[in-house]
C-alpha positions as CSV (number, residue, x, y, z in Angstrom):
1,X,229.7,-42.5,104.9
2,X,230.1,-41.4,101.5
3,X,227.0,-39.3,100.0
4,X,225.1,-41.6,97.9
5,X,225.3,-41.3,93.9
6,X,222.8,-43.4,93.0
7,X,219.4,-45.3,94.6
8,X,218.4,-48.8,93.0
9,X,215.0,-49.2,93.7
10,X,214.1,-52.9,92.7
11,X,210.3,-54.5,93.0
12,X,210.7,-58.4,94.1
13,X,207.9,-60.8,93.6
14,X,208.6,-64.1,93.4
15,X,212.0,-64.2,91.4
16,X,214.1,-66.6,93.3
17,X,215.2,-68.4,90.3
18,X,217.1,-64.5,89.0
19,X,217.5,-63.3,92.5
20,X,221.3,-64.1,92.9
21,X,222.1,-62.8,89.3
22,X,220.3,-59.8,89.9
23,X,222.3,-58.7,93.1
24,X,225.3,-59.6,91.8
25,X,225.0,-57.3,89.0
26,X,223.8,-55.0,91.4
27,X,226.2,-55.0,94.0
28,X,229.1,-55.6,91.2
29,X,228.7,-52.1,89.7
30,X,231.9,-50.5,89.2
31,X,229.9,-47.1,91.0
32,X,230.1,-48.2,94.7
33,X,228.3,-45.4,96.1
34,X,225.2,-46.6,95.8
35,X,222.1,-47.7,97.8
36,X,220.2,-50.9,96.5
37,X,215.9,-50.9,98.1
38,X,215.1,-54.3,97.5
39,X,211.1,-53.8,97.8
40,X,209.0,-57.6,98.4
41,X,205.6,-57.5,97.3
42,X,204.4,-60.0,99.2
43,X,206.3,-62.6,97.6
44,X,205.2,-66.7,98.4
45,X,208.9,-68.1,97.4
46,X,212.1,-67.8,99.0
47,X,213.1,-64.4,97.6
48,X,213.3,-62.7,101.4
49,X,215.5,-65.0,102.4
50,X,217.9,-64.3,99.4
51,X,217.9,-60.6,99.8
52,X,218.4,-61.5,103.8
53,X,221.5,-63.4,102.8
54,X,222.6,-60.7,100.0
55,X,222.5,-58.3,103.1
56,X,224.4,-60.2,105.3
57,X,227.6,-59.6,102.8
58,X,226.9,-55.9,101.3
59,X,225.1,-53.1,104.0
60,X,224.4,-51.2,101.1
61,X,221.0,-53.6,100.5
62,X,218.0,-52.9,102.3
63,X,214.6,-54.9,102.4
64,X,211.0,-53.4,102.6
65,X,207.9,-55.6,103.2
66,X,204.4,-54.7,101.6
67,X,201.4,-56.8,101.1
68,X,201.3,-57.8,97.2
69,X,200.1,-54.2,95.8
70,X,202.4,-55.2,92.4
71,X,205.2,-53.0,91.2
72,X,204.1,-49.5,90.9
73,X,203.3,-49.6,94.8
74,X,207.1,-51.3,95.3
75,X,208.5,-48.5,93.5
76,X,206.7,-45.6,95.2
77,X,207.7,-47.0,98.6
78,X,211.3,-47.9,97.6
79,X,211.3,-43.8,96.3
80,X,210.2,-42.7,99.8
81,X,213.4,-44.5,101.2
82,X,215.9,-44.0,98.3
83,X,218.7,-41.1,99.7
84,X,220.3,-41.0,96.4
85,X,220.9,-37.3,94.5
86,X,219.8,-40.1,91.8
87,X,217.3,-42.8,91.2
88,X,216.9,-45.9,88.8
89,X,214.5,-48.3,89.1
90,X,215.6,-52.0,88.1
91,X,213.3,-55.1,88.0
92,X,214.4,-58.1,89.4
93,X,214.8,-60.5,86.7
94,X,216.4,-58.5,84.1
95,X,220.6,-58.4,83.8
96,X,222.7,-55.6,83.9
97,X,226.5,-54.5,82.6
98,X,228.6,-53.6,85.6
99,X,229.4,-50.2,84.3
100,X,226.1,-49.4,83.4
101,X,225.4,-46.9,86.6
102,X,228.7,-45.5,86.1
103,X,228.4,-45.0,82.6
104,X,224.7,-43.1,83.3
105,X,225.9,-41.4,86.1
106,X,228.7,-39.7,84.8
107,X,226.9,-38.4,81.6
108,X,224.0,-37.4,83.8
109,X,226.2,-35.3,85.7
110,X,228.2,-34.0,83.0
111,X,224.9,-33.0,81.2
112,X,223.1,-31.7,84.1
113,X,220.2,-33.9,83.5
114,X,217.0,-34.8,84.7
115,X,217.0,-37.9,82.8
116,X,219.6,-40.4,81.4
117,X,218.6,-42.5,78.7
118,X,220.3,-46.1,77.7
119,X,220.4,-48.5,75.2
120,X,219.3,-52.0,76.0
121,X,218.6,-55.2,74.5
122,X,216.7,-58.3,75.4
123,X,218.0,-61.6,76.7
124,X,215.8,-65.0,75.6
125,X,215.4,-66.9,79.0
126,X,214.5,-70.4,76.9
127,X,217.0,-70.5,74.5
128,X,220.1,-68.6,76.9
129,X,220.6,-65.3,74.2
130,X,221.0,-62.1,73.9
131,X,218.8,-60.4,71.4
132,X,218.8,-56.9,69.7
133,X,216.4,-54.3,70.2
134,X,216.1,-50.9,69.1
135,X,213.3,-50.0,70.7
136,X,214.6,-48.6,73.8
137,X,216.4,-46.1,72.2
138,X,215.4,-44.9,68.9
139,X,218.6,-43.2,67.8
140,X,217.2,-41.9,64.2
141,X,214.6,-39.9,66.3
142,X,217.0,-38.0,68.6
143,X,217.6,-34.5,67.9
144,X,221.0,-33.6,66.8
145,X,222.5,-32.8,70.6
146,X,223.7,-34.3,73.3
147,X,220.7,-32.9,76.1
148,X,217.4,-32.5,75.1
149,X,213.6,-31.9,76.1
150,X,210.4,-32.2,74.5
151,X,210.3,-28.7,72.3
152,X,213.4,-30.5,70.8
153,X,211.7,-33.4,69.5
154,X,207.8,-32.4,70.0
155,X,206.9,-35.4,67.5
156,X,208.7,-38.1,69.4
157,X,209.4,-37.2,72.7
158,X,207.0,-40.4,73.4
159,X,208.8,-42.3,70.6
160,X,212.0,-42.2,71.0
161,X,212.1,-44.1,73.7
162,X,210.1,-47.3,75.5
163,X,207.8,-46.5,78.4
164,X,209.8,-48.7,80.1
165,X,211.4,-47.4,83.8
166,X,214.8,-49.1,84.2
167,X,216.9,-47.7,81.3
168,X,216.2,-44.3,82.5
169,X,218.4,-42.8,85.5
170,X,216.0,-40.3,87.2
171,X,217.5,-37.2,89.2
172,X,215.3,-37.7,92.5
173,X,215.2,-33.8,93.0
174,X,213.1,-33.9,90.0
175,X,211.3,-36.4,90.6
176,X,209.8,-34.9,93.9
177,X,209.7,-31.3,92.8
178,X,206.5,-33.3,89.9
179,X,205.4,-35.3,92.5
180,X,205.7,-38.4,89.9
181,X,204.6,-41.4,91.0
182,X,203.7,-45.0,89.6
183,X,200.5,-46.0,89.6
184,X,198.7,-48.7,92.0
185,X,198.0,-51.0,88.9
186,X,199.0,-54.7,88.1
187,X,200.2,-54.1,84.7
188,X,201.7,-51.1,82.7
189,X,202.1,-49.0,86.0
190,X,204.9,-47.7,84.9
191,X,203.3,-46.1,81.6
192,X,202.2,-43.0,83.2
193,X,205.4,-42.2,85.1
194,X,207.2,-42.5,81.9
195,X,206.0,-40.6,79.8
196,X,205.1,-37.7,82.6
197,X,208.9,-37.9,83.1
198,X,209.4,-37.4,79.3
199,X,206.9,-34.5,78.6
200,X,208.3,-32.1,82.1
201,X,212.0,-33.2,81.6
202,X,214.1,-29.7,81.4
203,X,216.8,-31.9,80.2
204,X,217.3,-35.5,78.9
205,X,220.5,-36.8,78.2
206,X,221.6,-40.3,76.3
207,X,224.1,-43.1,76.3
208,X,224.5,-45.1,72.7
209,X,226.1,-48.0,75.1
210,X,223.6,-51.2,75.7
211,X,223.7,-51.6,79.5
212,X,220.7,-53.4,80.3
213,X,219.1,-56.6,78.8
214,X,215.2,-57.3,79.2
215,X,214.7,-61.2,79.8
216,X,211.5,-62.5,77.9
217,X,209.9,-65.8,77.7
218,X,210.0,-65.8,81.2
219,X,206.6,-67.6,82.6
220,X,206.8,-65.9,86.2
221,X,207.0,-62.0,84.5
222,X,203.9,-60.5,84.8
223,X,204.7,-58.7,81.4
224,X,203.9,-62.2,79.9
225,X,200.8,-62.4,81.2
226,X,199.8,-59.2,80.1
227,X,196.7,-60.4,77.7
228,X,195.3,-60.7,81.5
229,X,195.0,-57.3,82.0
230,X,195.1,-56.2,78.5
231,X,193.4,-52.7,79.1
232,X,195.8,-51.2,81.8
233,X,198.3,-49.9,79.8
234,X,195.2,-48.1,77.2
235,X,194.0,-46.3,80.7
236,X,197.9,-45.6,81.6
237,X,197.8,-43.7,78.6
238,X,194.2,-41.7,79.1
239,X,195.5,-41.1,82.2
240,X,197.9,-39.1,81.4
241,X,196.3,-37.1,78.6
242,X,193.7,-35.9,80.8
243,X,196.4,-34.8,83.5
């Protein structure tokens, strides 16, 4: 077997409806050497039994059970099983470019990065279109090189990019050398890993090409209902100043 490049560690909770997209993105990326942890979080629809089928065709899939502990916990779990010498972690609803781990592989090697930053956009679930975003990479706030880290850009190391966990490629070395881990919240668990990444990074690389698209207004994503929980993502970020 061929050493693996990459580990996609995706949270599933009751996505059925994206499911089939989602792996065929996934197991259509033009970098084959990958691993794809499909972690269920206790999910109530028929999501198991799509991954179960997925795996059926392509043995790189692999399915882990947990008791609904939300995403943070899916991702720590998935982390402990990924063999990749790198790490991304996708959510199950969103859509992704074929080339993307490709694309943020190669320039994460060529860079010898920690992290690989790319650009994204957002996709409208209602009304079937893509939208723009420049908020998931902030190119007027990156320093004027291609590999970076925070004494670079010590005003907006947290700015120039979203706190967001799957347009980042993560080498897994690093990773466990920080002992980074999400936390064991329902929403914004992935705040604290973020920007932790971010502030110890050695080096952080970039890719200008959009790769990923975000799907809003869609009523099953738990960040929709995140007025429910509206003060997670303010302790995410105490959290991490007192650390």
């Amino acid at each position: 077997m061929e050493a693996i490049k990459v580990s996609v560690v995706v949270p599933v909770y009751n996505v059925d409806e994206f499911l089939d997209n989602t792996l065929s993105d996934i197991t259509g990326q033009t970098l084959r050497e990958i691993e794809i942890i499909c972690v269920d979080d206790g999910s109530t629809d028929n999501s198991c039994k799509i991954i179960e089928e997925w795996m059926e065709k392509d043995s790189r899939i692999q399915l882990i059970r947990q008791k609904n502990q939300y995403a943070g916990v899916a991702r720590n779990n998935g982390l402990k099983q990924a063999h990749g010498k790198y790490v991304i972690f996708w959510d199950a609803d969103d859509l992704f470019e074929h080339n993307a781990l490709e694309v943020m592989y190669a320039q994460a090697e060529q860079e010898n990065s920690d992290i690989c930053i790319c650009e994204a956009r957002k996709y409208d679930n209602a009304k079937e279109k893509y939208i723009p975003s420049d908020a998931y990479l902030k190119e007027d706030l990156l320093p004027g090189k291609q590999t970076f880290n925070k004494f670079d850009v010590p005003d907006y190391i947290f700015n120039l990019t979203n706190n967001v966990p799957w347009n980042k490629l993560y080498l897994k070395e690093f990773i466990t050398k920080n002992k980074l881990q999400y936390q064991a919240i329902k929403q914004a668990n992935d705040t604290y890993f973020t920007i932790m990444a971010l502030f110890l990074a050695e080096r952080i690389t970039y890719v200008k090409d959009v790769l990923i698209a975000y799907r809003v207004n869609n009523d099953g994503s738990l960040s929709g209902k995140a007025s429910d929980t509206v003060f997670c993502a303010y302790d995410s970020w105490l959290y991490a100043k007192d650390i």
